[in-house]
C-alpha positions in Angstrom: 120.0 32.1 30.0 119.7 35.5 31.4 118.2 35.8 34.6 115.0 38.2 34.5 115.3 42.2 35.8 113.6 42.7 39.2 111.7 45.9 39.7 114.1 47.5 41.9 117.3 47.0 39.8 118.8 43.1 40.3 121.1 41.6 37.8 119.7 41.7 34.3 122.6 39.5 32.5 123.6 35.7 34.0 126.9 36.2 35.8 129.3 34.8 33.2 127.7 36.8 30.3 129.7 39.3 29.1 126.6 41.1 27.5 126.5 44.4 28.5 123.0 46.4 27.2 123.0 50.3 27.0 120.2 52.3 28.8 117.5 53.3 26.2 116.6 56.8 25.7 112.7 57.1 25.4 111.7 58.2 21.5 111.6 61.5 21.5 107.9 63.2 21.8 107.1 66.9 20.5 106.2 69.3 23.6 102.3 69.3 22.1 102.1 65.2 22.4 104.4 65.3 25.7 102.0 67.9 27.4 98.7 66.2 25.7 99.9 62.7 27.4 100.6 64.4 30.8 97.6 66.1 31.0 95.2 62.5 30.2 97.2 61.5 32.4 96.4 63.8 35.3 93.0 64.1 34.6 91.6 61.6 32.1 93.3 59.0 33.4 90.3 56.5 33.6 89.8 57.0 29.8 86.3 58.5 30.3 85.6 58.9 26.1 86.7 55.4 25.3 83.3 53.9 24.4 82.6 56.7 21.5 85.7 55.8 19.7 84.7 54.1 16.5 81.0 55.0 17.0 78.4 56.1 14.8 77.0 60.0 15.6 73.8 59.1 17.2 75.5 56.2 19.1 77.5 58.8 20.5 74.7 60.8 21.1 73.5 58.2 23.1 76.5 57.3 24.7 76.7 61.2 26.0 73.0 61.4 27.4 73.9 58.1 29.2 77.2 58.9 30.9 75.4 62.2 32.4 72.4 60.0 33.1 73.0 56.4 33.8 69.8 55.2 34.9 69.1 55.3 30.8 71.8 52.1 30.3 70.7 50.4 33.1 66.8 50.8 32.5 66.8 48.7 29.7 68.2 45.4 31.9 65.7 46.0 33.7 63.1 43.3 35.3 60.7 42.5 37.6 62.9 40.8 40.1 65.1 43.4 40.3 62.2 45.4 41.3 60.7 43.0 44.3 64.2 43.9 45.2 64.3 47.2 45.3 60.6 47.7 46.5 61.6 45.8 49.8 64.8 47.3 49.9 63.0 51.2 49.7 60.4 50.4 52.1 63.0 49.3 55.1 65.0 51.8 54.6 62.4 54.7 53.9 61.0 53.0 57.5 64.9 53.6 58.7 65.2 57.4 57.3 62.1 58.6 58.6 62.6 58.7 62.7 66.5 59.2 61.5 65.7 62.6 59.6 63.6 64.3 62.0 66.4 63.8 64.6 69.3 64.6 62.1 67.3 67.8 60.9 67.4 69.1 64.9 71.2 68.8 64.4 71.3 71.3 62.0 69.2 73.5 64.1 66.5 73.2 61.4 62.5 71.7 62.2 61.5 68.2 61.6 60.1 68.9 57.8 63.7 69.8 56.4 65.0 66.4 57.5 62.5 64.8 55.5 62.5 67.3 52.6 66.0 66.2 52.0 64.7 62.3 51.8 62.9 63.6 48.9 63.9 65.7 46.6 67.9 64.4 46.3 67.8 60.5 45.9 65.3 61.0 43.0 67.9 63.2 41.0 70.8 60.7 42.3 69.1 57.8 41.0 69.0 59.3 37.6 72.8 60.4 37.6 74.3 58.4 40.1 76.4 55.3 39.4 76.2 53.4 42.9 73.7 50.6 42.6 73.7 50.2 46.8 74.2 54.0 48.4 71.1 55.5 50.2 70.7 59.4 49.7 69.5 61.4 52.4 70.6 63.9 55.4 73.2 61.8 57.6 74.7 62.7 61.3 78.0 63.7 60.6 77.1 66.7 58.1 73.9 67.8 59.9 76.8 68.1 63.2 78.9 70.6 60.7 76.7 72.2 59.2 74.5 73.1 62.5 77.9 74.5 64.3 79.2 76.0 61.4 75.9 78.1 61.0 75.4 78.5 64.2 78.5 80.7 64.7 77.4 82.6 62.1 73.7 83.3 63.0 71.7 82.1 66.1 69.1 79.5 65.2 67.0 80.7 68.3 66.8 84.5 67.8 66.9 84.1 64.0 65.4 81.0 62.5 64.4 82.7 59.3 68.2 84.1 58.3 69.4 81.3 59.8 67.7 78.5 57.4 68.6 80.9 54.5 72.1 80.4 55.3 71.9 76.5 55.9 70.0 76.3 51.7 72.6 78.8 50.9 75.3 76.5 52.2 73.6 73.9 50.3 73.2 75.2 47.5 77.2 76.0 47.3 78.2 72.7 48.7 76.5 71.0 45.4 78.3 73.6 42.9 81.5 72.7 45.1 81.0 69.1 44.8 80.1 69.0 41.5 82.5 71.2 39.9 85.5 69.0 41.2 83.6 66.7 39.4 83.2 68.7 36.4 87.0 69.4 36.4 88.0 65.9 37.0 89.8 67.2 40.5 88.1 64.3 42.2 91.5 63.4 43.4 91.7 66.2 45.9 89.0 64.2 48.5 91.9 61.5 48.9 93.9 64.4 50.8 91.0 63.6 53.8 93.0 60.2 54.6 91.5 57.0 55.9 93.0 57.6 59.0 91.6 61.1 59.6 87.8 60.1 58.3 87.8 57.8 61.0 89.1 59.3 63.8 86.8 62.8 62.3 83.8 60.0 62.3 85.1 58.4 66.0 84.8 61.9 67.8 81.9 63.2 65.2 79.9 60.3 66.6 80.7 60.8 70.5 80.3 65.1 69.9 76.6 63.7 68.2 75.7 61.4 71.3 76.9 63.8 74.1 74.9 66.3 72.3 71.7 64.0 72.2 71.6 64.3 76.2 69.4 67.6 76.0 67.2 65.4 74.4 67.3 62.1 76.4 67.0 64.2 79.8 65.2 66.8 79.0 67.3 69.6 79.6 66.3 72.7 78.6 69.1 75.1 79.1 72.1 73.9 77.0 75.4 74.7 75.9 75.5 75.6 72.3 78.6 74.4 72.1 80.1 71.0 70.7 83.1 70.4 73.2 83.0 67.8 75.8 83.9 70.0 78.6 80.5 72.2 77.4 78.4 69.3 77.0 79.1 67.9 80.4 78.9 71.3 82.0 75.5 71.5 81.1 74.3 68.1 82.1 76.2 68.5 85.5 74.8 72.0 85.9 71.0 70.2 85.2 71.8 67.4 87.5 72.6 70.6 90.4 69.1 71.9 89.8 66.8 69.7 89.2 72.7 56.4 81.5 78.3 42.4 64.5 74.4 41.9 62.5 72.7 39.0 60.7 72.0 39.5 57.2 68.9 37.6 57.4 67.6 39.9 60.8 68.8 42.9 58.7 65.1 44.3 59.6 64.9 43.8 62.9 67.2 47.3 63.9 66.1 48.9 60.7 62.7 49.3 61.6 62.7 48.8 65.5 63.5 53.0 65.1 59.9 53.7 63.6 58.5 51.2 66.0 59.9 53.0 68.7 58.8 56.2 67.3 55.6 54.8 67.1 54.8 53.0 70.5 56.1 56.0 72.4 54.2 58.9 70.2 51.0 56.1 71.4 52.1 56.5 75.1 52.5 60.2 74.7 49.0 60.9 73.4 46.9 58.8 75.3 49.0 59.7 78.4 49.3 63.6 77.6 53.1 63.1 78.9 53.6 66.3 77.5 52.0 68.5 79.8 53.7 66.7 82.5 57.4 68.3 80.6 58.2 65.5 78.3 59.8 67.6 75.7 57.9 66.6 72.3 58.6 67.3 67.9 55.2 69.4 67.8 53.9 70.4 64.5 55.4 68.9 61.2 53.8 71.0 58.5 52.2 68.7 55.8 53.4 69.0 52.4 56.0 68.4 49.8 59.1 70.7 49.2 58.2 74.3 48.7 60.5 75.8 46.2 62.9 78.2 48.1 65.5 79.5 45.4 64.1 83.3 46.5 66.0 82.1 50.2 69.5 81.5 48.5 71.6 84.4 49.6 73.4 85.4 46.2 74.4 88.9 47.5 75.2 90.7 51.3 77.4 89.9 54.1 76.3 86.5 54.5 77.4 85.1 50.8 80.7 84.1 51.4 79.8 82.8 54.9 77.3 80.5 52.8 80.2 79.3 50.8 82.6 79.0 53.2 80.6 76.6 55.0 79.3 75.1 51.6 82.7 74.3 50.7 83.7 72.5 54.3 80.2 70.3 54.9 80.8 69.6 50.7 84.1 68.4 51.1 82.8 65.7 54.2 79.7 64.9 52.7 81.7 64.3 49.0 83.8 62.4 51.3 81.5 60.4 52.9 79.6 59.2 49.8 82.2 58.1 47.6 84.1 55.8 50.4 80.1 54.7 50.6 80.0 53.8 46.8 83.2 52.4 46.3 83.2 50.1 49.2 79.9 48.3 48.4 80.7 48.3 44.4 83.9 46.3 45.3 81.4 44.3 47.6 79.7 43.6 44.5 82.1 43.8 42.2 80.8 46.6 40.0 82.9 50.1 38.7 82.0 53.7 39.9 83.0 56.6 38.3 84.4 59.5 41.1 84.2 62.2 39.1 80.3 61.3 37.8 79.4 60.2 41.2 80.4 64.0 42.2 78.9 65.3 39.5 75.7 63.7 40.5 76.2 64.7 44.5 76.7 68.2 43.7 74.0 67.9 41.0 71.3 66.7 43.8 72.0 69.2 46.2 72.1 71.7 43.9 67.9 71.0 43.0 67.6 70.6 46.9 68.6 73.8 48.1 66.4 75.0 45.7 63.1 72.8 46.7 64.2 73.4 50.6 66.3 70.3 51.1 69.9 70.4 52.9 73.0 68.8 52.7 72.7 65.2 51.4 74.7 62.8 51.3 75.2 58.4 51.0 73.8 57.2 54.6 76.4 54.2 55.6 73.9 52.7 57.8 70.8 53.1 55.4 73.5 52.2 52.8 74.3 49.3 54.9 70.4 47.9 55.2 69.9 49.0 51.5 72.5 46.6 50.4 71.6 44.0 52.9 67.9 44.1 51.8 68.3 43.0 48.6 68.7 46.2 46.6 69.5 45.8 42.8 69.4 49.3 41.3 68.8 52.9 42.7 65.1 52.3 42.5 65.1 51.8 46.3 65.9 55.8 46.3 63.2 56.5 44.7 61.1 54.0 46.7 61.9 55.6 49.7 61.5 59.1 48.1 58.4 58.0 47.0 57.6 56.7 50.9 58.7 59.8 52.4 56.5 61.8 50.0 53.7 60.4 51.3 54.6 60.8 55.3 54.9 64.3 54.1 51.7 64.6 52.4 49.8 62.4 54.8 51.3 61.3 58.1 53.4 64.4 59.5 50.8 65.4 62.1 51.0 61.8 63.7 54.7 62.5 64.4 53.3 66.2 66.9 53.5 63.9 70.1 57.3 62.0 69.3 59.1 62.5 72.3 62.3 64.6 72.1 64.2 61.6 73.9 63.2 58.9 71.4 64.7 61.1 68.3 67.9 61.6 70.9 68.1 57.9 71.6 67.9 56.5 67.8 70.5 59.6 66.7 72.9 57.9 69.4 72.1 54.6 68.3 72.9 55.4 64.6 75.9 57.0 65.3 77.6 54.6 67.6 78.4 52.2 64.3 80.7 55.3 63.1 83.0 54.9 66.4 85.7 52.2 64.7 88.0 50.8 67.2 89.0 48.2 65.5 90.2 50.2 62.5 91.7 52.5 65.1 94.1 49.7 66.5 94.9 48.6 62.9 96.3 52.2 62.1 98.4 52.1 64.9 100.4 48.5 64.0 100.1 49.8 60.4 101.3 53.5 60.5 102.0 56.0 63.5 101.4 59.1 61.5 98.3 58.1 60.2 97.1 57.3 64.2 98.2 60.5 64.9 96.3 61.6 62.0 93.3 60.1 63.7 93.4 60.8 66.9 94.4 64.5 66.1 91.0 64.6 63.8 89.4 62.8 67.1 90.6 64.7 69.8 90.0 67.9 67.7 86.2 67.0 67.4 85.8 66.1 71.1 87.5 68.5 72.8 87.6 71.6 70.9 85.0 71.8 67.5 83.9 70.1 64.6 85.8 72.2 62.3 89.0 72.4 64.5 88.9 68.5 64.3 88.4 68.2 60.4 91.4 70.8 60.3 93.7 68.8 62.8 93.2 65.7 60.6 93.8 67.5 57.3 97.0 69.3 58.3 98.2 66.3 59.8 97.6 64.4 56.8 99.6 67.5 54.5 102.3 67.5 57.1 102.7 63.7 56.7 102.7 63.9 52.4 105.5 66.9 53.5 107.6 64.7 55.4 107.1 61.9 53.3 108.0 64.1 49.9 111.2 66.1 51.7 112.9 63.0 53.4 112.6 60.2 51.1 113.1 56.7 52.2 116.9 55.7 51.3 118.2 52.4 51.9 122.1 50.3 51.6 121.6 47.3 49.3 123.7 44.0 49.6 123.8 41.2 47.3 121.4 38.5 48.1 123.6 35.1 48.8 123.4 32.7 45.4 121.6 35.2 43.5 122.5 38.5 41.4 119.8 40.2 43.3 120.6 43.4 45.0 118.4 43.7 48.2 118.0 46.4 51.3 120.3 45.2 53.5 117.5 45.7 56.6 115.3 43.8 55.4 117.6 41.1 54.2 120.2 41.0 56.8 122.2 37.8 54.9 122.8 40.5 51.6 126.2 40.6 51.3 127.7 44.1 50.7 130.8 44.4 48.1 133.8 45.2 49.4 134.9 48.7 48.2 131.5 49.5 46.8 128.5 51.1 48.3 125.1 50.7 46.3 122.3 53.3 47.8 118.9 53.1 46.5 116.7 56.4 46.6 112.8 55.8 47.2 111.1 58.8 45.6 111.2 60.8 42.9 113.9 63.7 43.5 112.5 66.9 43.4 113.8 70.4 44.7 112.0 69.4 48.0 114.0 66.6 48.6 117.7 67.0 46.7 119.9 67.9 49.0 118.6 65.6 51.3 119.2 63.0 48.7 122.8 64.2 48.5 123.2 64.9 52.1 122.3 61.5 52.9 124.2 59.6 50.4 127.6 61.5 51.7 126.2 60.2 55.3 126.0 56.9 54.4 129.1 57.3 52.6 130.7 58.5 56.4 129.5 55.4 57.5 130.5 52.7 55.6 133.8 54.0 55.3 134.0 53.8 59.0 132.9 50.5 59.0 134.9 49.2 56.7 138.4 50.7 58.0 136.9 49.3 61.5 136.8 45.8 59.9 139.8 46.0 58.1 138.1 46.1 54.6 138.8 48.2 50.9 137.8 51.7 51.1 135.1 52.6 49.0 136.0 53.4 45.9 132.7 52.9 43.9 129.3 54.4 44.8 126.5 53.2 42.9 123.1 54.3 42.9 120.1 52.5 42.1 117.4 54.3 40.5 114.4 52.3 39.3 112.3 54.4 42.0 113.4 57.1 40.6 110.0 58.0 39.0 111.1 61.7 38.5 113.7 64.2 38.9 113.7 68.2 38.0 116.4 70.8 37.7 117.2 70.6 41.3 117.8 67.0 41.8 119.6 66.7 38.7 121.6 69.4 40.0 122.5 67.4 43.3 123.3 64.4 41.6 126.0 67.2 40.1 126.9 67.9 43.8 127.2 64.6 44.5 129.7 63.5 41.6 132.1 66.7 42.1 132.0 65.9 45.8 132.7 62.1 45.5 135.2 62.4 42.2 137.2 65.2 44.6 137.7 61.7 47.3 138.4 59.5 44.4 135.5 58.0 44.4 133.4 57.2 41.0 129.2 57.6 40.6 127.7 55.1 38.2 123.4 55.3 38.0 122.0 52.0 37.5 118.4 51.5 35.9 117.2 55.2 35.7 113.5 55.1 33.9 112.7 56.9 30.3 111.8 60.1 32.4 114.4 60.0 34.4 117.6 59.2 31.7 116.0 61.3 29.2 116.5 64.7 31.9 120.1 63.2 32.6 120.7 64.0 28.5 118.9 66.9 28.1 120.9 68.3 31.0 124.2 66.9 29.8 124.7 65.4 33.1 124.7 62.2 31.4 127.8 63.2 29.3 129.5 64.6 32.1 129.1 61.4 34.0 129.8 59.4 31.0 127.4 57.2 28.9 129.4 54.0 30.0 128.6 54.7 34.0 125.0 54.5 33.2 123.9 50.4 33.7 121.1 48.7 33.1 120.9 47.0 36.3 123.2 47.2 39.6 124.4 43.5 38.7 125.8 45.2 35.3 127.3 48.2 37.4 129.1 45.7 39.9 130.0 43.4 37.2 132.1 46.7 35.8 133.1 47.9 39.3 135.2 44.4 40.4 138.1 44.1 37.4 139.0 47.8 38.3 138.8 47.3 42.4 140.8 43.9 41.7 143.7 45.9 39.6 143.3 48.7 42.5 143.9 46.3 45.4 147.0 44.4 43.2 
């Protein structure tokens, strides 16, 4: 019985068959289906309109109104123990966000209230569009960081504040039409460009920028550096110092609300002690109130537009970042399907109506996602539990938080952010892949040394140059057959594969473009070199046969066709015959349209390498008599 074809191109006929089978030629598609296929392909590749096949008008109706606003399907499942869920799940982390967005909001350079604002105004328009059950919406460390530096180069929060916050809802307000028009466009795949490895070595050095930056805070300093570098930071602290230190699911509450105790006991201490006309630096006012409309602040003309979406664009790409990672890793937690393109969609949808009621960047918290999920939560109601929690600190409470010490806010920023330093993931790039760590050390580094931005750069050039390297030197390996079998294996990873006398088989690893063809070539004339040096060195057959394997051939274009062309002239001009084994329906259907497969000759195309040595050993038998 004939054994079964392996994926990269072992024997596809028993070894005394004499059944030889002819590679296929895909049936032939017109150019409108061919470019129709490609382009679902590309962009629709998830099958987005497969439930209105089949449907009735108004069911498809429906159908339409609930893809753009989800909370319509799931509504209707609802019950009242999903709500006890969500009810406890808003509360703890509404009493998580609070103390959390007053300090993240003096990130960006911004007062207390926009911290807040942003709790508000965004998770109630995710919760209507959004697809993650577990994510909680609000301002988070990381993005406050970017966006404060980024706008702070531009205008000076100090001298300024008015221009200044018109630029931060103008970022805002650019970052949501960036984020959701990749969505829109179905380009959602351009966020997986910002690798694993650089997010967390940009988080790593984010969180240590965030911390060192918290010291003004935590001591009291009052003359800082307003910039984000290490050497800056300590500069500062030193010159001060001239002139004048895993979690229980079931205790999940215990650090989400021991920040609003603190906030609490130490705003006590600080009133009935009056610390702070002994210097202990304090919030001050909070105005009361919910989000005041502030469209009319959006900067839609003048020299400071294309700042505003320069730096919309950078803090939209993290934040977009940020938020899916967020929503995919708890729906595989809980075994549930986002959509990337509608979860940007919704991202860009909610910061869009924030800058416009005051609110800035927004994005999924991981730590409030974190307590959210660990609390219990069942559907996005907890967002608009919280929402509806910080409406009424807003409303009611913000003049309690005048007499919050400055240090507290520094201390429960640092604390939040320490959880983003990820050693462990750190170590497990390195055994896994050097470029990658130096991915994430150069996004690290970057971010503590330098700047935010030069960091998030480092990591993304990196991560192009790696794609680059990986896309213009393909992997190429020397395959042997595998003792007992008609399996052809890399002979490095299976050091027992037996190589045939007199024939080399090369397998190429990559699709052969223009980038990469006459490397392709290059190298298959090196190895070439190689083995006929170690076979005269051994006394063995010169080769006389060069077969290459081709099942991960995925692609090839004019110029890797063309140096396959190379190839046979050079190898037919040393005597030397090319046979392809296993080329896919892409792949053989270029090698006819080009003609290459006539000039090679139909019969030194194989199914499978076993087939191509199977042909290969009467004729080096009738050499060698």
């Amino acid at each position: 019985m004939a054994n079964t074809n392996p994926p990269d191109g072992g024997g596809s006929v028993d070894e005394h068959s004499q059944v030889r089978h002819r590679v296929a030629r895909p049936p032939k598609e017109g150019l409108a289906k061919e470019f129709k296929s490609g382009i679902e392909e590309m962009f629709f590749h998830d099958a987005p309109l497969r439930d209105f096949k089949d449907q009735s008008a108004s069911k498809k109706a429906l159908l339409g109104i609930q893809a753009v606003f989800p909370i319509i399907g799931w509504a209707r499942e609802y019950n009242l123990k999903k709500l006890q869920g969500d009810v406890i799940s808003g509360l703890t982390i509404a009493s998580l966000c609070i103390p959390q967005d007053i300090g993240y909001a003096k990130l960006a350079n911004l007062d207390p209230k926009y911290g807040l604002y942003s709790s508000f105004v965004p998770p109630l328009v995710y919760a209507g569009m959004g697809s993650s059950r577990d994510i909680a919406i609000g301002p988070v460390a990381v993005v406050s960081l970017l966006l404060g530096t980024l706008c702070q180069a531009v205008i000076d929060p100090v001298e300024n504040p008015a221009e200044y916050l018109r630029l931060a809802i103008t970022a805002t307000f650019f970052a949501g039409i960036f984020e959701a028009g990749l969505g829109f466009l179905r380009l959602g795949f351009l966020i997986d460009f910002l690798s694993h490895a650089a997010v967390v070595g940009f988080m790593g050095g984010a969180a240590i920028t965030i911390a060192l930056q918290q010291l003004k805070g935590f001591l009291g300093i009052k003359k800082f550096t307003k910039k984000t570098d290490i050497v800056s930071v300590m500069q500062s602290v030193f010159a001060a110092a001239r002139h004048g230190g895993k979690k229980h699911r079931k205790l999940f509450w215990v650090p989400a609300i021991a920040p609003l105790i603190s906030v609490i006991v130490s705003t006590f201490f600080v009133f009935i002690t009056r610390a702070d006309k002994q210097g202990v630096q304090i919030v001050k006012h909070i105005d009361q109130g919910i989000n005041p409309i502030s469209f009319n602040k959006i900067f839609f003309s003048g020299k400071y537009l294309t700042e505003g979406i320069r730096i919309g664009g950078i803090a939209g790409m993290v934040a977009l970042t940020e938020a899916v990672a967020i929503g995919r890793t708890f729906a595989a937690m809980k075994d549930y399907q986002i959509d990337g393109n509608k979860e940007m969609i919704a991202l860009g949808t909610m910061n869009v109506a924030g800058s416009l009621t005051s609110c800035y960047i927004a994005t999924g918290s991981f730590s409030r996602s974190a307590v959210n999920y660990m609390a219990g939560c069942h559907t996005a109601v907890s967002n608009i539990v919280m929402a509806i929690v910080v409406a009424l600190t807003l409303v009611f409470i913000t003049p309690l938080f005048k007499y919050t010490p400055n240090a507290i806010l520094a201390a429960i920023i640092i604390s939040a952010v320490i959880g983003l330093i990820d050693i462990d993931a750190a170590v497990l790039i390195w055994k896994i892949d050097k470029l990658d760590f130096a991915a994430c050390m150069g996004a690290f580094l970057g971010v503590v040394f330098v700047s935010v931005e030069i960091g998030l750069l480092i990591s993304v050039v990196i991560s192009f140059a790696k794609i680059l390297l990986q896309v213009t030197r393909p992997r190429t390996a020397i395959l042997g057959k595998v003792p007992k079998t008609n399996v052809y294996r890399n002979t490095l990873q299976y050091p027992d594969a037996v190589k045939i006398p007199g024939i080399m088989i090369i397998r190429v690893d990559s699709a052969i473009y223009f980038s990469n063809s006459n490397y392709v070539r290059e190298r298959a004339l090196r190895w070439l070199r190689e083995e006929d040096e170690q076979a005269t060195a051994q006394d063995m057959p010169a080769i006389k046969f060069v077969i290459m394997e081709m099942s991960p051939v995925t692609d090839i274009d004019t110029s890797g066709i063309h140096s396959i062309e190379e190839l046979h002239k050079s190898l037919e001009k040393k005597h030397i015959q090319l046979l392809l084994a296993n080329p896919g329906p892409v792949v053989i259907e270029k090698l006819h349209t080009s003609k290459f497969a006539e000039e090679i000759g139909d019969e030194n195309i194989f199914l499978s390498v076993g087939d191509a040595v199977a042909y290969c050993s009467p004729k080096l038998a009738e050499q060698q008599a």
